[in-house]
N, C-alpha and C positions, 0 to 999 in steps of 0.2 A: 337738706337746706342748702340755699345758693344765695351769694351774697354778691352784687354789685354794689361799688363803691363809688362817689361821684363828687366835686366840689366843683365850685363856681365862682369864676372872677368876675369884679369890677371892670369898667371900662380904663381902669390903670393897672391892669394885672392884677391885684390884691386878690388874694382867694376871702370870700364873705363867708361860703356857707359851705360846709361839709355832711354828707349822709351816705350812708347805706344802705340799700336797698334788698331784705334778706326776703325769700322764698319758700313757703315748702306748699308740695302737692298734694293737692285732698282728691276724693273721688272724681268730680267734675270741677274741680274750678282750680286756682294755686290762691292760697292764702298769702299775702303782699305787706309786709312790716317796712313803715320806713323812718327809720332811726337818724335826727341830728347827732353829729359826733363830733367832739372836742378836734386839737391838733394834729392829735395824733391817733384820727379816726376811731376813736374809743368811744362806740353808741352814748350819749347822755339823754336820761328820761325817758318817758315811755313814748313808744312808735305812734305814728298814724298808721292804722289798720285800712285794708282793703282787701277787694278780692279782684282777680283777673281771670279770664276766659281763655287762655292761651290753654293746647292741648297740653306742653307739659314747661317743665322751669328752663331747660334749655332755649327752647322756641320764643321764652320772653326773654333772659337774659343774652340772647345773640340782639335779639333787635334792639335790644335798651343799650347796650354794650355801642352796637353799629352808629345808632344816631347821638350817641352823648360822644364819642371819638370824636366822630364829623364836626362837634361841638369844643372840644378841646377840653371834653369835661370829667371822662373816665380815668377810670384810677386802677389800673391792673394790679399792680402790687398789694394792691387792700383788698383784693376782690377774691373769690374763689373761683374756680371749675377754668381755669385759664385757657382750657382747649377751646371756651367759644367763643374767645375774644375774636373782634375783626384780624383775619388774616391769619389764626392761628392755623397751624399743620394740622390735620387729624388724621387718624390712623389710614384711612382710606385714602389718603392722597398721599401715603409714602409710599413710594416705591423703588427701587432699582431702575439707576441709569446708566446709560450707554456711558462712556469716555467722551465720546464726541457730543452727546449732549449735554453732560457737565462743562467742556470746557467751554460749548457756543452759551450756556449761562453765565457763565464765569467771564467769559473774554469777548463776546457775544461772534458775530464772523470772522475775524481774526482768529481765533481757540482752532474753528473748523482748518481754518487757511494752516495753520501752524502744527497741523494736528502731530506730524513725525517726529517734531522738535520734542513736543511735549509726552509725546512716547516715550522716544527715549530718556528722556530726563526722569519721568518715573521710572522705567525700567533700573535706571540707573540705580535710582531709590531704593528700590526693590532689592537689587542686589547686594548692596551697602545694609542693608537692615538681614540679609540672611547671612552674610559674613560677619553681621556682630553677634547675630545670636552663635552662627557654630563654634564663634570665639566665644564666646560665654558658657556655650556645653560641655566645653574638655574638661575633663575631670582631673582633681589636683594630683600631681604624684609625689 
C-alpha cells in the first residue's frame, strides 16, 4: 500500500481541503481509496473507491506526485514510498564522483579553475583527522 498525500488552497493561500490518496495492487488493475482527512492528515469517513490501469502503484504515484508538485499541492511528509517523489535520488543514480566533478557541482567552473587549492585544503583535512585518530589510539599507561 502507497499513500500520496495532497491539500489544496484558496486563492488567499488557506488550505480548504486535505486527502490521501492510498494504493494497493490487484492482478491487473490498482485499487485507488481516496480519503478526506482532518488537520492533521488523519483519513475521516469512508474513501471514494476507484480503480486505475497503471502497470503498477509506483508508475501512478510518480505522476500524481509530478503533477500535484507542479501545482503546489503535494505533501511529502504525509506521504509514503519517498524515493518517487519528483527529484528523489534512486539507487541507480548514485554513484561515485570524481573530486573534480564534485567540486564543478559545488562551485560550478570556478571548483575546476581552483582545483589545487581545494586539494590541498582536503588533503590537509585528511591529515588533521589521521593525526587525531593516532592520538586517540595510544594506549593509557
Amino acid at each position: 500500500m502507497a499513500t500520496t498525500a495532497l491539500q489544496f488552497k484558496d486563492e488567499t493561500g488557506n488550505i480548504y481541503r486535505r486527502i490521501k490518496i492510498m494504493t494497493v495492487k490487484n492482478d491487473n488493475h490498482i485499487d485507488v481509496d481516496i480519503y478526506l482527512c482532518n488537520d492533521s492528515f488523519i483519513p475521516i469517513g469512508k474513501p471514494e473507491m476507484g480503480v486505475n490501469d497503471k502497470p503498477s502503484e509506483e508508475i501512478y504515484h510518480k505522476e500524481l506526485r509530478s503533477q500535484s508538485s507542479e501545482r503546489g499541492q503535494y505533501v511529502p511528509e504525509e506521504s509514503t514510498n519517498n524515493e518517487w517523489d519528483p527529484g528523489a535520488i534512486s539507487k541507480e543514480d548514485i554513484r561515485e564522483y570524481t573530486l573534480e566533478e564534485m567540486l564543478t557541482m559545488e562551485y560550478g567552473e570556478i571548483g575546476t579553475e581552483r582545483r589545487d587549492e581545494f586539494e590541498k585544503y582536503y588533503q590537509s583535512l585528511r591529515e588533521q583527522e589521521e593525526q587525531q585518530g593516532e592520538q586517540n589510539t595510544d594506549p593509557i599507561t
